[in-house]
C-alpha angles and dihedrals in degrees: 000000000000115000120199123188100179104060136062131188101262084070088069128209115352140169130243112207102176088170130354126208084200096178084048091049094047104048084053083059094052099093085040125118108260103257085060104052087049091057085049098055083037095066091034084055096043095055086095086078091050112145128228090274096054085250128141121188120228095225085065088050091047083053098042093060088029100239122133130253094267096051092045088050096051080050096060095043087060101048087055083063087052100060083239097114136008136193117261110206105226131157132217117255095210108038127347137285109242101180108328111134127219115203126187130184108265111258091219128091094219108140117231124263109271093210089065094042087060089048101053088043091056092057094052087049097070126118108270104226096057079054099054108009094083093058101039089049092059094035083056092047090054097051084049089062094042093053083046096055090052082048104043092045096039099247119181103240119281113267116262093245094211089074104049113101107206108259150177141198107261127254139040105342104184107195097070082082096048105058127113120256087174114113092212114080111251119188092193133045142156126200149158118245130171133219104213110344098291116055115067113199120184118226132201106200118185132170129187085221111022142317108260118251145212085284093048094055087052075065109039081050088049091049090056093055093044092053087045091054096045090061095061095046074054098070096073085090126084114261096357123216116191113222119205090239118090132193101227115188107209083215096057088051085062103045090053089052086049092253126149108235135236128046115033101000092067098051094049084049091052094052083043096060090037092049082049099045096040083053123113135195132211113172123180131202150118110304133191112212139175115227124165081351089298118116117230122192112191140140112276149147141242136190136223146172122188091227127042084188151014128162132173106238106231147168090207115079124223122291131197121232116175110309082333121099101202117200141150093012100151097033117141091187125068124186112217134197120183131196109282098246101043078049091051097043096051097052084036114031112109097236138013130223107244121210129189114280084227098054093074091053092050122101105277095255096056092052090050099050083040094052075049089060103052090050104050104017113086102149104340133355129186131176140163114264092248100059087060098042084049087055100036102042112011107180094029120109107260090226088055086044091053083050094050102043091048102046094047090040073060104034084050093069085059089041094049098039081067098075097025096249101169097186096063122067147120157208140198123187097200092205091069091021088225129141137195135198154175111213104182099316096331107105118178144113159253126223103189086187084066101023086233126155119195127187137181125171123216102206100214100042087048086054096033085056091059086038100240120122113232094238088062082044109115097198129038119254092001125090115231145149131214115261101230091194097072095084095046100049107015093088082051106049090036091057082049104045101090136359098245108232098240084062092059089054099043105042092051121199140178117219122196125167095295115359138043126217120207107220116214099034124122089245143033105262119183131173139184141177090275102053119126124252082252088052088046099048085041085058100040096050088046090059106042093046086044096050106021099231139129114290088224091063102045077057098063092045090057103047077046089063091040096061096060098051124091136230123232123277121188122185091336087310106111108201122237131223093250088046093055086050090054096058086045091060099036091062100029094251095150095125103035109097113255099236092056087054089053090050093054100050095042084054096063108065092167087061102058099094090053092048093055088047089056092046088040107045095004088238116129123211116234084242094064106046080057099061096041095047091049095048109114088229 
């Protein structure tokens, strides 16, 4: 059996080609389709990137001729009918081999059958619209919706992805430390983390699917230069608002990690949105605090999650599947809500952290020890082996950790040469086992005989790989941009950041279970969650002419009030805002105040079945047109 040490199974399906009779292999692809007898050169032609052990992997093939894995896969697969190739059985020597699959070129002359070549030949005669039509009808169809959704919600355009430059908010932002490098999936983890080099926090970080890890980040990172981008697209509109919900494209997200988008990239994308979105955050640390104008420094916690919200926009409503509710599974557009201040730091803050646009696109544990880098490493930097594996993949074995690490420092110089980053590479020399590498201006090693790790950065290379120069550079040893936006939408956000407490004593307002009623107005003025936009701007003016104040501010009172307030729910069925349009215009109900409306049908227990049936099926009981018909509106 075969045996393979360089390799591991994340590196997929490869080919081993210990030695090649090339004139012998192509005149047995002579009678092949087409496509065949081009994977075929492909793979002749590729042998010049053979590894030490005389292997090729088949992703490299599938890029090379630019097919997907899919199409590369069914290839192979015919070729194997063919007699062109066959399966060798190996092992790793390192870990084993779940179901990766090896291929060779058959070492017999035996032609290939010319039944199956026929076959295969009748299937690539067809016509070609009945091939392709079906899939790019419905992929067009897919892009019309989506158009349809920016349009019909007013969305500012999607941002042209080949001008966003990865970013950050500014700051300490924790929960780099606190990501997963572990390949199996954990829902629960504690750590230490520091903020400087000084103050050490503890953090319980817990998820009901999994704890993000190093790729997510690359996402979540992704996700902040998209919003930002989308504001400024934003600006196109007269007297621009930004509102803390962002349309977010999956296929934008991989275009800014350098993904190509569609299979098996958006659904890695999905579960990392949702990982990012299901983590929480506990730290817990010494706090100063005001309380009754007396300071109080104690030990405290405080929680935190990188998305308030973060919802699939979708024309398919929800559906239940055993103890599972499925929705939005084959969504391209995510709304997304962040917590206020990260929001208003990132379209106010005065500079952005700027990363390398090829770091989003690197295997997960080199980000990470690459996010380690930035943070600690000022001139030169040096720890045992251990201390990193320790940060960067607590609950791992230390011996798995010094593989992994090894074999993606490696796979990063095939991912990176993709896409001609010159600031990222490594080496290894097996006989010291010893390996050296750039990532993006840090240049070091690692010695595995004494578990040593050594780091220095050269300055100008670290800012010319996120393309900055040092001198535009607003803080020293870090690369970052100004963030142009913040004069445009700091005084804004900063009007919306918080309802000031002498607002809430001044505007008063009482709140019961669905409405809200403003005291020392003329009039009565109530409101709910169901009150029309004329109901809304009524309440509003009233307000700011009762009270003199800026209309911007009676606003956020009175999303404040809103937000206390309930919907409907009859019998476990909560009532949307489009359902309670639909009982106003079924009965006609346009000019009686919304609030009046609410009051009737809560009054009526013995309707609510009724009620759930009209929003449900849009069919009325008799029952019901005669209550509603004999009501004194």
């Amino acid at each position: 059996m075969q045996k393979f040490s360089n390799r591991t199974p994340k590196d997929g399906n490869f080919i081993y080609i210990p030695d090649l009779n090339i004139e012998i292999i192509k005149e047995k692809s002579l009678p092949l389709p087409n496509a065949l007898i081009e994977t075929v050169n492909a793979i002749i032609f590729l042998m010049k990137d053979l590894d030490s052990e005389k292997t090729l992997s088949v992703s490299i093939i599938a890029k090379y001729l630019k097919i997907s894995s899919v199409a590369i896969n069914k290839r192979l697969l015919r070729l194997i009918r063919l007699n062109i190739l066959e399966r060798v059985s190996f092992i790793f020597t390192q870990t084993n081999s779940l179901r990766i699959s090896c291929y060779k070129f058959c070492d017999n002359n035996e032609k290939p059958d010319k039944v199956i070549i026929e076959q295969l030949q009748q299937k690539e005669t067809r016509p070609l619209a009945r091939q392709i039509s079906e899939p790019r009808r419905k992929s067009a169809i897919k892009r019309e919706q989506e158009k349809k959704l920016y349009k019909k919600w007013n969305y500012a355009p999607r941002p042209k992805t080949s001008e966003i430059k990865p970013i950050r908010q500014s700051g300490n932002f924790l929960v780099e430390q606190c990501i997963s490098t572990l390949k199996q999936p954990i829902q629960k983890m504690a750590k230490s983390i520091s903020i400087g080099n000084k103050t050490e926090i503890k953090v319980q970080i817990t998820s009901s699917t999994r704890i993000m890890n190093a790729e997510d980040l690359q996402v979540l990172f992704a996700t902040y230069s998209l919003i930002l981008k989308y504001h400024e697209n934003s600006l196109t509109a007269k007297n621009p608002k930004p509102i803390n919900r962002t349309p977010i494209h999956i296929s934008d997200i991989a275009a800014v990690r350098g993904k190509s988008t569609g299979g098996n990239t958006n659904i890695k994308i999905r579960e990392s949105l949702e990982s990012i979105y299901r983590t929480n955050f506990e730290f817990y640390g010494l706090s100063n605090i005001d309380i009754n104008s007396h300071s109080i420094s104690a030990y405290m916690r405080e929680t935190f999650s990188n998305f308030q919200q973060c919802t699939q926009l979708s024309d398919v409503n929800a559906k239940i599947k055993g103890d599972n509710v499925i929705f939005g599974k084959d969504s391209m557009i995510y709304l997304i809500k962040l917590p206020e201040d990260v929001f208003t730091e990132l379209l106010t803050g005065k500079y952005h952290f700027v990363f390398p646009q090829a770091s989003l696109s690197a295997p997960g544990i080199v980000f990470a020890l690459y996010l380690r880098f930035r943070s600690r490493v000022k001139n030169t930097f040096s720890e045992n082996l251990k201390t990193t594996w320790t940060a960067l993949s607590k609950g791992s074995e230390f011996k798995d950790f010094k593989i992994s690490i090894k074999s993606h420092l490696l796979k990063a110089n095939r991912k990176l040469k993709n896409i001609q980053d010159s600031f990222a590479y490594s080496s290894y020399n097996e006989k010291e086992d010893f390996l050296t590498f750039n990532l993006w201006g840090y240049h070091g090693f690692i010695c595995f005989k004494e578990n040593y790790l050594s780091v220095k950065c050269h300055e100008k290379e670290m800012f010319a790989a996120c393309k900055v120069y040092k001198n535009d550079s607003l803080l020293k040893n870090a690369p970052t941009v100004e963030n142009y936006l913040r004069t445009i939408f700091e005084p804004e956000l900063k009007l919306k950041a918080g309802l000031p407490r002498n607002i809430s004593k001044l505007i008063k307002s009482f709140v019961s279970k669905y409405n809200i009623t403003y005291e020392d107005v003329n009039e009565n003025l109530q409101l709910c969650v169901y009150s029309t936009e004329r109901e809304l701007y009524k309440t509003k003016a009233a307000l700011v002419n009762h009270y003199h104040t800026d209309e911007l501010i009676v606003q956020k009172k009175i999303d404040h009030d809103l937000s206390k307030v309930n919907f409907l729910c009859f019998k476990g069925h909560t009532i949307t805002k489009s359902e309670f349009i639909t009982i106003v215009d079924y009965f006609g109900l346009d000019e009686i105040p919304t609030v009046s409306v609410i009051r009737f049908l809560t009054r009526f227990p013995s309707l609510y079945d009724d009620l759930v049936k009209l929003v449900v099926d849009g069919e009325a009981s008799k029952q019901l047109i005669e209550k509603f018909e004999n009501h004194s509106w």
